[in-house]
Structures are given as structure tokens and as C-alpha cells.
C-alpha positions in Angstrom: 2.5 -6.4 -15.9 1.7 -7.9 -11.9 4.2 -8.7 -9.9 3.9 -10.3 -6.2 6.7 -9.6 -4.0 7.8 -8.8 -0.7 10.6 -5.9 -0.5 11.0 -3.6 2.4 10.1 0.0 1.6 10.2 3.1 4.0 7.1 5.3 4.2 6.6 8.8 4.9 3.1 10.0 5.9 1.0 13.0 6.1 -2.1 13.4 6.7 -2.8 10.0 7.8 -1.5 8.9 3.8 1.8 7.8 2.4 3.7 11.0 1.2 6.8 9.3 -0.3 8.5 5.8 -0.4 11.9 4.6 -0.1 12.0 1.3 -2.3 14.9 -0.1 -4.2 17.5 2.2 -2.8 15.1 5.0 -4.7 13.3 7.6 -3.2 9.7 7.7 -5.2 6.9 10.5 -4.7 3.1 9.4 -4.1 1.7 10.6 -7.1 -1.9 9.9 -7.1 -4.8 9.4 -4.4 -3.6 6.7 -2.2 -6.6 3.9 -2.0 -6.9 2.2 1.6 -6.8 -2.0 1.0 -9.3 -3.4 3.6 -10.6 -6.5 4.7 -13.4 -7.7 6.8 -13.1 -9.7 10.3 -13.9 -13.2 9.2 -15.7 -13.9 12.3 -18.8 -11.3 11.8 -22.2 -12.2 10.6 -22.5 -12.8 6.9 -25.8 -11.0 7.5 -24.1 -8.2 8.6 -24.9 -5.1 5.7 -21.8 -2.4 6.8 -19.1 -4.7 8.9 -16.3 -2.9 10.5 -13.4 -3.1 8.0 -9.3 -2.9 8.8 -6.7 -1.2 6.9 -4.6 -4.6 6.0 -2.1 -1.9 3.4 -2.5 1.1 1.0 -2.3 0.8 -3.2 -1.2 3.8 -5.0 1.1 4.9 -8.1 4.5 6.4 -6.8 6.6 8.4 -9.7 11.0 8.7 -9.5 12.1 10.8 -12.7 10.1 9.5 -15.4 9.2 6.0 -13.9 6.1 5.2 -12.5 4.5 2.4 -10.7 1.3 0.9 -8.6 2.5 -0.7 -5.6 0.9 -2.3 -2.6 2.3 -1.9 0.4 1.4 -4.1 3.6 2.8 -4.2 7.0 5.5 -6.5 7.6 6.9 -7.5 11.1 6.3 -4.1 12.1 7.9 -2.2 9.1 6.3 -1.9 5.6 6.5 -4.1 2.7 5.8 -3.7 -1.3 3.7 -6.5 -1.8 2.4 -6.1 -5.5 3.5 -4.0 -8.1 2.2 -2.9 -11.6 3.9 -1.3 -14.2 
């Protein structure tokens, strides 16, 4: 099931990845490879083979206990947001 939402979540990194969440008064662990959501500048050549690309948020499956669940984060007015989930 897909949900679309737009919660507030804290994020712990390392290594230039999110480490661990804080999301629904829960504290989750990342527990696969986190995959980097990117998009391409609009303005760019369509003709352009390899355009330059921006980290818009992250997807990844974060585990509490025996729970787990694919979220989206994005940033959101300079914090982080779950944006999608999947469970």
C-alpha cells in the first residue's frame, strides 16, 4: 500500500546517507541501501545525453522492532519530511 503524506521526521546521517529516522514519535533504523531521488534542471537542453542531476530526497526502507517501511523523505522548509510511504 502508497501512501502520500507530509510528516516531519529527524534524520541522522553518516557517510553522507541517512543512518536513522525519528518519525511518529519512533525512532526507526535505515535498514537497506538508501537510493538518492533526483531530478533534472528543467531549463537544460533536451539534447543534453548526461544533465547534471539534484538530490530533491532519499527513498529507503527503515525497520523499528519488527515493523518495516519504504519512506521518502524530502526537504521541507529547511527540515526533513516523509513524503511517501509503502508498507
Amino acid at each position: 500500500m502508497r501512501a502520500t503524506t507530509l510528516e516531519p521526521a529527524t534524520v541522522w546521517w553518516g557517510g553522507g546517507v541517512p543512518e536513522r529516522v525519528v518519525w511518529r514519535g519512533s525512532r526507526w533504523r535505515v535498514s537497506d541501501q538508501p537510493t538518492r531521488l533526483t531530478a533534472t534542471a528543467e531549463f537544460l537542453p533536451s539534447a543534453m545525453t548526461h544533465a547534471p542531476e539534484q538530490t530533491i530526497g532519499w527513498r529507503f526502507q527503515i525497520t523499528a522492532g519488527t515493523e518495516s517501511v519504504v519512506v521518502d523523505i524530502v526537504p521541507d522548509a529547511g527540515q526533513w519530511a516523509v513524503a511517501r510511504t509503502w508498507s
